[in-house]
BALOBA-1460 file (C-alpha; in Angstrom, 3 decimals):
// residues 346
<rec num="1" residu="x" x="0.000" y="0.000" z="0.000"/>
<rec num="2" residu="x" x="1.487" y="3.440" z="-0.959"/>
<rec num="3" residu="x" x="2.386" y="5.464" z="2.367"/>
<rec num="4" residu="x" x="0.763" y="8.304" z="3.116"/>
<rec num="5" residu="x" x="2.603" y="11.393" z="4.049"/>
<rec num="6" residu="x" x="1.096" y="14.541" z="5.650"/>
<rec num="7" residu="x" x="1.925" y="17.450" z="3.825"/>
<rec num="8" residu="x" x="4.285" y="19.312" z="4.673"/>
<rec num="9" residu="x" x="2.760" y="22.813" z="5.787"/>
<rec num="10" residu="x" x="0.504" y="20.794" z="8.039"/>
<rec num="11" residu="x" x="3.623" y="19.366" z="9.436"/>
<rec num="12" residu="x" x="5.580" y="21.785" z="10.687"/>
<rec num="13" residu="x" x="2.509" y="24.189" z="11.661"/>
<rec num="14" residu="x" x="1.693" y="20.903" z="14.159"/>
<rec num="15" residu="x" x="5.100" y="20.484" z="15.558"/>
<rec num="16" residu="x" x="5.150" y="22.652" z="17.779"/>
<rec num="17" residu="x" x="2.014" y="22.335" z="19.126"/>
<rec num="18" residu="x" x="2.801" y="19.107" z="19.435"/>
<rec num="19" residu="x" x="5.250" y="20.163" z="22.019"/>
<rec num="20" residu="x" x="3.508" y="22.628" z="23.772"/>
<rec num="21" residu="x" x="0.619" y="20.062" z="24.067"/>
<rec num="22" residu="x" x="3.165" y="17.474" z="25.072"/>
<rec num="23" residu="x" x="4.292" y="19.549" z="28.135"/>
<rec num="24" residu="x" x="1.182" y="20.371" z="29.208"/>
<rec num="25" residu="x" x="0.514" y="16.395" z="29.069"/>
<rec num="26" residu="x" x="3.113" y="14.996" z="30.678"/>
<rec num="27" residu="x" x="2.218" y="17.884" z="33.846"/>
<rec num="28" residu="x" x="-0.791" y="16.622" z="34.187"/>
<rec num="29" residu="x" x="0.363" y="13.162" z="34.416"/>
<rec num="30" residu="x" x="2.604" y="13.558" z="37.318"/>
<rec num="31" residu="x" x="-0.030" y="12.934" z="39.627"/>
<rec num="32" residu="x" x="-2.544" y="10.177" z="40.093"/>
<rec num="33" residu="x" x="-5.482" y="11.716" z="41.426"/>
<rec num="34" residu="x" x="-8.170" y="9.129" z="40.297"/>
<rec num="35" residu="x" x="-11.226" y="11.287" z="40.587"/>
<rec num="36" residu="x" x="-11.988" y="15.603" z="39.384"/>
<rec num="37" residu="x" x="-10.569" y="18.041" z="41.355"/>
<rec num="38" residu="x" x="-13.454" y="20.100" z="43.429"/>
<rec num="39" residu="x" x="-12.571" y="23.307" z="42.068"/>
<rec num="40" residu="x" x="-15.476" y="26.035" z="40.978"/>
<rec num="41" residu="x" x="-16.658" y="26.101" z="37.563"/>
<rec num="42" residu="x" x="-14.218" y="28.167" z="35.068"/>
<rec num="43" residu="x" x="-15.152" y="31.356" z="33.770"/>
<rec num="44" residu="x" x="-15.976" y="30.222" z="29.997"/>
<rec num="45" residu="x" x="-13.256" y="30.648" z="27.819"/>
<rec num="46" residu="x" x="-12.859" y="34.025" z="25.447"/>
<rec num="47" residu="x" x="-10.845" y="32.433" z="22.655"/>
<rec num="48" residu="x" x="-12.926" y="29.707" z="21.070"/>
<rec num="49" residu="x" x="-11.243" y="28.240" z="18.389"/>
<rec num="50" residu="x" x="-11.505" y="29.588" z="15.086"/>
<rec num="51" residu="x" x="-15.264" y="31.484" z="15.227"/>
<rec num="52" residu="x" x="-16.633" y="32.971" z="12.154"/>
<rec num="53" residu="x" x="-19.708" y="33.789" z="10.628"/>
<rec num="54" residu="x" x="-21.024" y="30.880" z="7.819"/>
<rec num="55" residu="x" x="-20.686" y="31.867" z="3.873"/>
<rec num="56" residu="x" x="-18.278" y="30.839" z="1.052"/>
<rec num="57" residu="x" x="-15.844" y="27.486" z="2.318"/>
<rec num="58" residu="x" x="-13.834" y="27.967" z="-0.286"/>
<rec num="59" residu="x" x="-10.141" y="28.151" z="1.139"/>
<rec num="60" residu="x" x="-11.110" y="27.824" z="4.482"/>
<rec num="61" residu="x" x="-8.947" y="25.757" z="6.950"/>
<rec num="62" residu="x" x="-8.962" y="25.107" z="10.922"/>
<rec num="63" residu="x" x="-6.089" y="27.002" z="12.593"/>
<rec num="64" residu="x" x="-3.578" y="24.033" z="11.851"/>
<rec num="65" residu="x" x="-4.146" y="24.919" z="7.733"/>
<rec num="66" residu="x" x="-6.043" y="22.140" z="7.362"/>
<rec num="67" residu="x" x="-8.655" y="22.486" z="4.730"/>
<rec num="68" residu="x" x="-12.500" y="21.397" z="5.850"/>
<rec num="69" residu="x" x="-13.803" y="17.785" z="4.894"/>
<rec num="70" residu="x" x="-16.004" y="17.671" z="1.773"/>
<rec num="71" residu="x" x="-19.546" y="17.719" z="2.926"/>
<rec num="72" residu="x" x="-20.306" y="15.015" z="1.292"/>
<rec num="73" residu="x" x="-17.812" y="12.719" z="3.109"/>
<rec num="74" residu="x" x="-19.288" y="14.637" z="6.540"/>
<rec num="75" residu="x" x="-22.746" y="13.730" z="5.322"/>
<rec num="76" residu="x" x="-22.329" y="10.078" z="4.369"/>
<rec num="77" residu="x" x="-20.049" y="8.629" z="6.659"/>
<rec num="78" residu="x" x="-19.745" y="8.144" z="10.130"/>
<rec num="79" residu="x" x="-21.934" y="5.970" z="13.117"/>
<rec num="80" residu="x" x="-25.068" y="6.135" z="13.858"/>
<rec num="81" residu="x" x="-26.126" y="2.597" z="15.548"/>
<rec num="82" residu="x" x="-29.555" y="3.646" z="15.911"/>
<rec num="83" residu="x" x="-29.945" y="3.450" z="11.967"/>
<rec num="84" residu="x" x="-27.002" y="0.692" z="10.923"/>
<rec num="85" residu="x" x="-23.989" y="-0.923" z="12.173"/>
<rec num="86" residu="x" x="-22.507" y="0.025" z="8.741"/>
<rec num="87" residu="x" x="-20.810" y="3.031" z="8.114"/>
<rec num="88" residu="x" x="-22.152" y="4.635" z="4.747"/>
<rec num="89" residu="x" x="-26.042" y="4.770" z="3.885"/>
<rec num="90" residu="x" x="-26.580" y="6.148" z="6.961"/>
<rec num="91" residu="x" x="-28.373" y="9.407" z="4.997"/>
<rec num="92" residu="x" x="-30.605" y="7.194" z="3.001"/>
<rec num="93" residu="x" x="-32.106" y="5.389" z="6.260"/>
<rec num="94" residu="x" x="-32.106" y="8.496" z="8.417"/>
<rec num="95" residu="x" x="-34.202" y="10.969" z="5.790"/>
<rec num="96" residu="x" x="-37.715" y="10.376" z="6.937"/>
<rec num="97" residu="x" x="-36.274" y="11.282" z="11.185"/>
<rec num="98" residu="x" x="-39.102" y="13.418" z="12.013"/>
<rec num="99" residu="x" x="-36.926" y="16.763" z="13.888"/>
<rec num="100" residu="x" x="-39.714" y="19.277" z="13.595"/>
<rec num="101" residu="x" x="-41.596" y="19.401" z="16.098"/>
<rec num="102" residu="x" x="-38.924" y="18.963" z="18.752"/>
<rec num="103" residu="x" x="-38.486" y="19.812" z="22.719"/>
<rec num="104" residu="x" x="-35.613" y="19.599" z="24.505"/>
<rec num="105" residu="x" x="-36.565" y="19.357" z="28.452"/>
<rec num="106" residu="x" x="-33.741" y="20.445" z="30.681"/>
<rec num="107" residu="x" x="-34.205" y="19.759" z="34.315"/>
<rec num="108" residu="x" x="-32.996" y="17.821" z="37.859"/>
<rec num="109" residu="x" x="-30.903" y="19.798" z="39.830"/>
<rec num="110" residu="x" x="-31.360" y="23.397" z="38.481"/>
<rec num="111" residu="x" x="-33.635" y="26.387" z="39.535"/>
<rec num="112" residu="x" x="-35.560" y="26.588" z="36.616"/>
<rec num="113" residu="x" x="-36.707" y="23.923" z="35.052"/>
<rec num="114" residu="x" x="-37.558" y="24.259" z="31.511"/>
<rec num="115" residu="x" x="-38.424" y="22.645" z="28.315"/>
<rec num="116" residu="x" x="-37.393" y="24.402" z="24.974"/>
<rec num="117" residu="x" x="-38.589" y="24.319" z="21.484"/>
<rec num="118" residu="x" x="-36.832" y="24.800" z="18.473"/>
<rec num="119" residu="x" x="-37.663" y="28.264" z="18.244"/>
<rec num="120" residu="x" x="-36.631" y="28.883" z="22.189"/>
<rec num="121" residu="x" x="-33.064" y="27.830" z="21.297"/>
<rec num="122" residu="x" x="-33.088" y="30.174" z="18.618"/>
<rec num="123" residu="x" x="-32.497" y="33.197" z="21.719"/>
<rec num="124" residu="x" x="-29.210" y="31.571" z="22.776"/>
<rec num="125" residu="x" x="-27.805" y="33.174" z="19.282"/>
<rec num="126" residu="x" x="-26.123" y="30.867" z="16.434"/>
<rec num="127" residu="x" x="-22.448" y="30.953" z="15.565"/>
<rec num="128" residu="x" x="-20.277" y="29.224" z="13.637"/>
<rec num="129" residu="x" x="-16.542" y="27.063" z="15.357"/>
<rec num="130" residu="x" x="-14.759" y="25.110" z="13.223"/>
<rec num="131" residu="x" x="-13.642" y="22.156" z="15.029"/>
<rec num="132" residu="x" x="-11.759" y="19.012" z="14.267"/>
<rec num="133" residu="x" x="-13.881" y="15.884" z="15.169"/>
<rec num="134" residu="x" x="-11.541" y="12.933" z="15.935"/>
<rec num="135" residu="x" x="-13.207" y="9.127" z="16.483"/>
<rec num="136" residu="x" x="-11.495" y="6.607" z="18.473"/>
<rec num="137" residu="x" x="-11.339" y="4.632" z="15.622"/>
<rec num="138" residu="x" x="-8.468" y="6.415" z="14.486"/>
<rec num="139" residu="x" x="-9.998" y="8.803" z="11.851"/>
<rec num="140" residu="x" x="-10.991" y="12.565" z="11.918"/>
<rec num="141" residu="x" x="-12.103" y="15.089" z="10.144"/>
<rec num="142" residu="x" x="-12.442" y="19.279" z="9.540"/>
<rec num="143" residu="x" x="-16.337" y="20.608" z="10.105"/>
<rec num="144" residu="x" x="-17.796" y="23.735" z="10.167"/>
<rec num="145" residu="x" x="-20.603" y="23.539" z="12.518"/>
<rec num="146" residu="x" x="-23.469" y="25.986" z="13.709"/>
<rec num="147" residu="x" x="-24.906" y="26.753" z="17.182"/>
<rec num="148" residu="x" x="-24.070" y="28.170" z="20.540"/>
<rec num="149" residu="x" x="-21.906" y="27.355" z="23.742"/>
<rec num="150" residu="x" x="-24.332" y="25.382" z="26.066"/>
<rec num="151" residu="x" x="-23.161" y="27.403" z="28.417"/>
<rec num="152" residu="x" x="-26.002" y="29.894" z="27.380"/>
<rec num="153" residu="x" x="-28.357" y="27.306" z="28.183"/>
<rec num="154" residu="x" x="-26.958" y="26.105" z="31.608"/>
<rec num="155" residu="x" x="-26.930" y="29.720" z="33.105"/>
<rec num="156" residu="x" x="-30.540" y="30.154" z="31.682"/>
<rec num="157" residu="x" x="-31.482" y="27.259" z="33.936"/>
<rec num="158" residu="x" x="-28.969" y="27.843" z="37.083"/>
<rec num="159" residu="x" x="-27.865" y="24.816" z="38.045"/>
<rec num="160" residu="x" x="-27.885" y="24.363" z="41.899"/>
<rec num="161" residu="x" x="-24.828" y="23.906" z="44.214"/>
<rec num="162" residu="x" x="-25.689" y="20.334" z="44.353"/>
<rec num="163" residu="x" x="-25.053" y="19.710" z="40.464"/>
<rec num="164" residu="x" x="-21.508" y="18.276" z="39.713"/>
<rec num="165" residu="x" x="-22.614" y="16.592" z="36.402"/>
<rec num="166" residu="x" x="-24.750" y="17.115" z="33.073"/>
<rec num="167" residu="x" x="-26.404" y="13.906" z="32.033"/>
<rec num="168" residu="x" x="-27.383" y="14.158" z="28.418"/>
<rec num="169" residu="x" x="-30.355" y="11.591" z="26.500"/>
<rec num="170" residu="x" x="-31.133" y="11.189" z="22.822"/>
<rec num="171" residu="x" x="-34.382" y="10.764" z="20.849"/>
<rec num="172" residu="x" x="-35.230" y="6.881" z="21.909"/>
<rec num="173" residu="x" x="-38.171" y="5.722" z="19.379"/>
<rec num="174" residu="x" x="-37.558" y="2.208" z="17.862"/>
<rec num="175" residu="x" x="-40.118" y="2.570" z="14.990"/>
<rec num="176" residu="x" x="-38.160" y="5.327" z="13.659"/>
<rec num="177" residu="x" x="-34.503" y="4.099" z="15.031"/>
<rec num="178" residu="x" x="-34.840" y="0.469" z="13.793"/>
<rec num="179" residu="x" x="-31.196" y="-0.123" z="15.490"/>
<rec num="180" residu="x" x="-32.789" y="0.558" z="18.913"/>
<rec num="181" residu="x" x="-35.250" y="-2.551" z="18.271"/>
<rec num="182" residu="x" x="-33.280" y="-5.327" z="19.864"/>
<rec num="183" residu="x" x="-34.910" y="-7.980" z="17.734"/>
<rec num="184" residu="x" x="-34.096" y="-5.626" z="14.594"/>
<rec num="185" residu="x" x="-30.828" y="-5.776" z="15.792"/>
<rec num="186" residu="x" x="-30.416" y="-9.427" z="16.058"/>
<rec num="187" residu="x" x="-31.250" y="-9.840" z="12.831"/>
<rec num="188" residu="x" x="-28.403" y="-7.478" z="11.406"/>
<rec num="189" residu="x" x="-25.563" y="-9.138" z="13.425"/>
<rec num="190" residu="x" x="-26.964" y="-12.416" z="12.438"/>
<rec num="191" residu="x" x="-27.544" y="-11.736" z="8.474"/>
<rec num="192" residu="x" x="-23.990" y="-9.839" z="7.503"/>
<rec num="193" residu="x" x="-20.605" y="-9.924" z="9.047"/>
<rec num="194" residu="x" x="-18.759" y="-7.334" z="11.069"/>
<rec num="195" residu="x" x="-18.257" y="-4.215" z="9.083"/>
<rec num="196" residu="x" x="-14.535" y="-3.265" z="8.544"/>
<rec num="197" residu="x" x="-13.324" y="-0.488" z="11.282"/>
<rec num="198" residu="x" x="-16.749" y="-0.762" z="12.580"/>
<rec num="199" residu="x" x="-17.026" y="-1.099" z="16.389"/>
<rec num="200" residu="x" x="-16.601" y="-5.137" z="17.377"/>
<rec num="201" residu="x" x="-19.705" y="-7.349" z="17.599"/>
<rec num="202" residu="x" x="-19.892" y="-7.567" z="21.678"/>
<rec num="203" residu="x" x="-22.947" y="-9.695" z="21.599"/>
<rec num="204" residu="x" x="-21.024" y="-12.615" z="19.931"/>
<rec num="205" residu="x" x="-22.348" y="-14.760" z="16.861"/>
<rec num="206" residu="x" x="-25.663" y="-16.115" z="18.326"/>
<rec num="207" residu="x" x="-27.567" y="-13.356" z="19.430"/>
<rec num="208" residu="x" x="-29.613" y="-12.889" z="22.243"/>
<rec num="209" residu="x" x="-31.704" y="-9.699" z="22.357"/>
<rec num="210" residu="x" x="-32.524" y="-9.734" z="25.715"/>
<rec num="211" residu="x" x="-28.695" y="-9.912" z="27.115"/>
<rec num="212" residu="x" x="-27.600" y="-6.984" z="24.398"/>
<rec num="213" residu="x" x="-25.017" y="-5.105" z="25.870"/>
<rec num="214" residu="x" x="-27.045" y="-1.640" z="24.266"/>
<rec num="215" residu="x" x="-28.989" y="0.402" z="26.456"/>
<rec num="216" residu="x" x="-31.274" y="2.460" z="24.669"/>
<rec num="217" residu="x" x="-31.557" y="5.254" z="24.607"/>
<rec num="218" residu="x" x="-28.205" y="6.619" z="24.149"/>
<rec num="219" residu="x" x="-26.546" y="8.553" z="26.793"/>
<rec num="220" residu="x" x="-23.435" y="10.413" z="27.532"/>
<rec num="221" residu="x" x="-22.496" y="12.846" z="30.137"/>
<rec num="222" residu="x" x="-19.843" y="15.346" z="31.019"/>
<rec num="223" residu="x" x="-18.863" y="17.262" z="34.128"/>
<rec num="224" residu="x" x="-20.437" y="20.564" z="34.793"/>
<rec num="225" residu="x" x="-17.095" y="22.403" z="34.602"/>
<rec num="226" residu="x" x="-16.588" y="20.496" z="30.835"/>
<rec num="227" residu="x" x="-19.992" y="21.426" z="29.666"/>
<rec num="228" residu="x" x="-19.722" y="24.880" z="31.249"/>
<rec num="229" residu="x" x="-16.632" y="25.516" z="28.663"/>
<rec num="230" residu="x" x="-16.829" y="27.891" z="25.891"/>
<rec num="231" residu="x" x="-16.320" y="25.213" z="23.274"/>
<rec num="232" residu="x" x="-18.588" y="23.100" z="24.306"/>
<rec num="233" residu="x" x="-21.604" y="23.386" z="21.933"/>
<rec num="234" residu="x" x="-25.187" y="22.557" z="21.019"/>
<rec num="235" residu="x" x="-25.071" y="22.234" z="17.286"/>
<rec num="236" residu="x" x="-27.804" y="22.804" z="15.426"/>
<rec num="237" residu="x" x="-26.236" y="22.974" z="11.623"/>
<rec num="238" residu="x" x="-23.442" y="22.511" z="9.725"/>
<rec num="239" residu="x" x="-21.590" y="23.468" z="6.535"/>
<rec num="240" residu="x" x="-23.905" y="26.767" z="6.607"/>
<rec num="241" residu="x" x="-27.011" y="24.548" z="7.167"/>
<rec num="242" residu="x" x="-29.204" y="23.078" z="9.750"/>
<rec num="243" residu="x" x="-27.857" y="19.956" z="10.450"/>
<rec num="244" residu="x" x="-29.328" y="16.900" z="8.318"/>
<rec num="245" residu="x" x="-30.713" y="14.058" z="10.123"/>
<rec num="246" residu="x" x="-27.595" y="11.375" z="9.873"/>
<rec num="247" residu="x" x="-25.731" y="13.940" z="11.373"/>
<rec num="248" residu="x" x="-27.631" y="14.085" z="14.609"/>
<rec num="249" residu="x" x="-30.612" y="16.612" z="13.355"/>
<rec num="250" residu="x" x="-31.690" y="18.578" z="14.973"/>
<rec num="251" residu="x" x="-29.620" y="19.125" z="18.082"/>
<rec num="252" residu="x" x="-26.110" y="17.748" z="19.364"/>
<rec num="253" residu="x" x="-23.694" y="17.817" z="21.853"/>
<rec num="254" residu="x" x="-20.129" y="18.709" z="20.203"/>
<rec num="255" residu="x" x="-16.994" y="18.421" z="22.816"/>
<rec num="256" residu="x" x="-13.781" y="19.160" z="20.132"/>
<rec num="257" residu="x" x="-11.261" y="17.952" z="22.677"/>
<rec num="258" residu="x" x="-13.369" y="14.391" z="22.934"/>
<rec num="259" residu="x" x="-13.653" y="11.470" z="21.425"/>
<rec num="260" residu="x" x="-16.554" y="11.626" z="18.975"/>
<rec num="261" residu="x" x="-18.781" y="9.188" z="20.821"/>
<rec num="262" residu="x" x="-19.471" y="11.524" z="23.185"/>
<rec num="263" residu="x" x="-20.872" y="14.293" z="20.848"/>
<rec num="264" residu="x" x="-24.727" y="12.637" z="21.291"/>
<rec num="265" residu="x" x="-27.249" y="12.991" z="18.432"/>
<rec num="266" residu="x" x="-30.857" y="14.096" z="18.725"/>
<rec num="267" residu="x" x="-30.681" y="15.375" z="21.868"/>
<rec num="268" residu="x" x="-34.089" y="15.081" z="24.014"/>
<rec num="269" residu="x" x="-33.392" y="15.731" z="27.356"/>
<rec num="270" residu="x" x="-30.621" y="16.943" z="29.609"/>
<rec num="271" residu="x" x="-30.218" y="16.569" z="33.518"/>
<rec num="272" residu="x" x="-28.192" y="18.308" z="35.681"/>
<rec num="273" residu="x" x="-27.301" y="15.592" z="38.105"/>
<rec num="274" residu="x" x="-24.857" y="14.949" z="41.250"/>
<rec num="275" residu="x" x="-23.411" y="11.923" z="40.443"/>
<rec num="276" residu="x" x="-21.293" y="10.732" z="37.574"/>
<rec num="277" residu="x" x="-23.770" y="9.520" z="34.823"/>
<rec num="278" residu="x" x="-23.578" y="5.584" z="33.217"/>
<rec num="279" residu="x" x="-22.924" y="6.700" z="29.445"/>
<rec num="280" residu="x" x="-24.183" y="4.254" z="26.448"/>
<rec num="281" residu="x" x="-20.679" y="3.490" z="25.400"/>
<rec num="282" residu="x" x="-19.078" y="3.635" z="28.739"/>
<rec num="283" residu="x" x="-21.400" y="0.906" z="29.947"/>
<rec num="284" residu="x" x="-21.646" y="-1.172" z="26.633"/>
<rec num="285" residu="x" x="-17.640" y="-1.699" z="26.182"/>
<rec num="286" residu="x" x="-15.988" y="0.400" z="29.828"/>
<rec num="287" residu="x" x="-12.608" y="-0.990" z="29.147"/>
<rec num="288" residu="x" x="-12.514" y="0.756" z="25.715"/>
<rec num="289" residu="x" x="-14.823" y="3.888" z="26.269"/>
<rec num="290" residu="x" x="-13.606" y="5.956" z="28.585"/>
<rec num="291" residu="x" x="-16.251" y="8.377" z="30.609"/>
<rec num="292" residu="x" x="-14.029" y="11.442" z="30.102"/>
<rec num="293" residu="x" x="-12.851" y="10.310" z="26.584"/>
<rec num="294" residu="x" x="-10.528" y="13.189" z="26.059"/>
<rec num="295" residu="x" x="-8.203" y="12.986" z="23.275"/>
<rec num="296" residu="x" x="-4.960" y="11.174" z="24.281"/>
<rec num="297" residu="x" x="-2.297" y="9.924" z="21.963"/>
<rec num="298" residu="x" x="-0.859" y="8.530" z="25.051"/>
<rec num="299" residu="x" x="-3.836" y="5.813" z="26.000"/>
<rec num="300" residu="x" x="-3.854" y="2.351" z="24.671"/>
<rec num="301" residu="x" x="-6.979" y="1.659" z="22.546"/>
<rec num="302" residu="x" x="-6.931" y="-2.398" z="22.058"/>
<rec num="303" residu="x" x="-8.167" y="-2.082" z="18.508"/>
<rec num="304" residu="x" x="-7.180" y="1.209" z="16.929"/>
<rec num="305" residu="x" x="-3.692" y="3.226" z="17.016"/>
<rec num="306" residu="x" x="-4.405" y="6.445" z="19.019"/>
<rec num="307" residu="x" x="-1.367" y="8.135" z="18.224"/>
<rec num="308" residu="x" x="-1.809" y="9.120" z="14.364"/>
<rec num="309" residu="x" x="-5.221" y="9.505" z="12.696"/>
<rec num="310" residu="x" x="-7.064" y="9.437" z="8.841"/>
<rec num="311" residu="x" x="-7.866" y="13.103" z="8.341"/>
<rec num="312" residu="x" x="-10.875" y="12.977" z="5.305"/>
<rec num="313" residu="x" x="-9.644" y="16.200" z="3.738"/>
<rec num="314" residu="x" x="-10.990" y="15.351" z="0.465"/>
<rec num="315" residu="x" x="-7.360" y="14.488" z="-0.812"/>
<rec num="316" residu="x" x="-5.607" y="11.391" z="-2.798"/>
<rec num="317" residu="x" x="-4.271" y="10.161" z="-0.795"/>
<rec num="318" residu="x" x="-5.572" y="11.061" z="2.716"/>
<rec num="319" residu="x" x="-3.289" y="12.259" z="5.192"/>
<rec num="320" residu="x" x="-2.086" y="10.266" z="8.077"/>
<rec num="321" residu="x" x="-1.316" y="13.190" z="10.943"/>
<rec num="322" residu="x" x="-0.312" y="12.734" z="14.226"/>
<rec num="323" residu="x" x="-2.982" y="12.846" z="16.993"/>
<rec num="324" residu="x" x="-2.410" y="15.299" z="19.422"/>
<rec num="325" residu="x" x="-3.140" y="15.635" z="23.169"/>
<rec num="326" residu="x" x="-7.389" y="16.940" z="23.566"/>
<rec num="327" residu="x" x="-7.285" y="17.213" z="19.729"/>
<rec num="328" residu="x" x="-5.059" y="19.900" z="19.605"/>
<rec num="329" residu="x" x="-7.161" y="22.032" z="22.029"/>
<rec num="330" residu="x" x="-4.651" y="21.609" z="25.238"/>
<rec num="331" residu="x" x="-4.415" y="25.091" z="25.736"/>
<rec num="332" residu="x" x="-7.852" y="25.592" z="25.987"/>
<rec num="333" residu="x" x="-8.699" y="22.806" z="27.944"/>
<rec num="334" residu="x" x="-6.282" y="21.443" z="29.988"/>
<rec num="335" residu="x" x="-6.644" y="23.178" z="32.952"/>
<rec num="336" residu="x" x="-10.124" y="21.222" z="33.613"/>
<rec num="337" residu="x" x="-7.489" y="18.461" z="34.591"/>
<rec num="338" residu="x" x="-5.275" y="19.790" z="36.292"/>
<rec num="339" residu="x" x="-4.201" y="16.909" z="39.367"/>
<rec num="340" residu="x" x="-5.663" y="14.084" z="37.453"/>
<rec num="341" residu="x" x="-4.377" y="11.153" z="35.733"/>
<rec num="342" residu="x" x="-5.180" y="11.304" z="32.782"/>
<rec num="343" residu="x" x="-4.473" y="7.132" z="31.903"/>
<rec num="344" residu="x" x="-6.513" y="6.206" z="34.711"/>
<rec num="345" residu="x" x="-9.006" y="8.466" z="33.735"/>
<rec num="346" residu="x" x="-9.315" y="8.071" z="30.309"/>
């Protein structure tokens, strides 16, 4: 197979930020604290990473000079379990996802309660970050996206002293998700073979529905101080547009220094809770899906390298770049960690 080489601009532009991010790294590694500091929640950062108001792509990069990812290749591949175990035709199966009407109802320990429409969210402003989304399977890619820092939400809500968490839920409806039907699902393991790169078959070759490892509805969850951040963001487009069904229409959670499994799709519902939250992956496969997921060259991943990365920049051939620390976002970000281990909390 011909080897791919990253060019060269994207290279040396990534060098050094590959050592500042190392530094910062191998600080916060020194100790072993195995659970979050107890710190008050950070003042949201002022320098998001690369905002800009939504027109003409053409020649526009993330602030490593990388170019965006086609939209196509955004559109058309990627996971989404709840429609197929394979990796392309998820836009075909997810067209008829009704997203209009939709209510998102945000509650548990806050002050005030609420549930919001689509219009509602449309107060909290729209704004476009163009993030790098890496997968723990070892590719990434460029994407504009549209929406605002949840952190506009959160404070609309007040979250009480008590709330140390932010439990988030997607859209559970099996008629309209066939993959959430655990009989539906039995019948796809059973009738085709495991997809290459696609996540391993954990319910072995004869299936039993009832002892599936999946517990609908999908779930994730971050720490108040994490979803308090300025980059974290509810997305509601992409590309310039509202975002299309297969990409998690009409709402989702996007954390750019995580692993993509934890930027859930159709969000529902979202709880601010005192405990840590059991997330869908996290329970499904723990020894493989982290709860804080952050970016980490550094961590073993028993299936997929997770110190270089396929970056779907539209080129032949791809690139093959190095992965760095959070994404590339350490100096952003890391302080959220500061005293933890960040192996045994991966």
């Amino acid at each position: 197979m011909k080897e791919q080489v990253t060019p060269e601009h994207i290279y040396l532009s990534r060098r050094e930020v590959l050592k500042r991010a190392g530094v910062l790294l191998a600080s916060m590694m020194v100790s072993s604290a195995c659970c979050a500091p107890e710190s008050p929640t950070p003042e949201p950062s002022s320098t998001p990473a690369l905002t800009r108001q939504p027109g003409d792509y053409t020649g526009v990069t993330d602030e490593f000079g990388d170019p965006l990812t086609p939209l196509e290749k955004a559109r058309r591949f990627g996971n989404y379990y709840e429609f197929t175990r394979s990796k392309e035709g998820i836009t075909e199966l997810a067209q008829h996802l009704v997203t209009s009407p939709w209510q998102i109802e945000v509650g548990g320990l806050v002050r005030n309660p609420k549930v919001f429409d689509l219009d509602d969210l449309r107060q909290f402003g729209e704004e476009e970050r163009i993030y790098r989304l890496r997968c723990i399977e070892a590719w990434s890619m460029v994407i504009p996206w549209l929406g605002f820092p949840l952190h506009r939400l959160l404070e609309v809500v007040e979250p009480t002293s008590e709330a140390k968490f932010v439990r988030f839920e997607a859209l559970y409806d099996p008629k309209q998700l066939p993959g959430q039907d655990p009989e539906q699902y039995a019948e796809w393991l059973q009738a085709a073979p495991e997809p290459e790169g696609c996540a391993c078959n954990v319910m072995g070759e004869d299936v039993d529905p009832a002892n599936s490892p999946y517990a609908w509805p999908y779930v994730e969850g971050l720490r108040l101080d994490e979803a308090m951040h300025d980059l974290t963001l509810l997305a509601t487009g992409m590309y310039g547009k509202p975002l299309p069904p297969e990409n998690g229409a009409p709402v989702r959670l996007v954390v750019p220094w995580k692993y993509a499994f934890k930027g859930l799709k159709a969000v529902v519902k979202i709880d601010l809770v005192a405990e840590r939250p059991l997330s869908f992956w996290n329970t499904a496969i723990p020894e493989e899906h982290g709860f804080y997921a952050n970016v980490n060259p550094d961590v073993p991943h028993p299936r997929w390298s997770q110190g270089r990365e396929f970056r779907f920049l539209g080129q032949d051939p791809e690139p093959i770049l190095p992965t760095l620390p959070f994404n590339g976002y350490a100096a952003e970000v890391a302080s959220l960690y500061e005293g933890m281990d960040l192996v045994e909390n991966y």
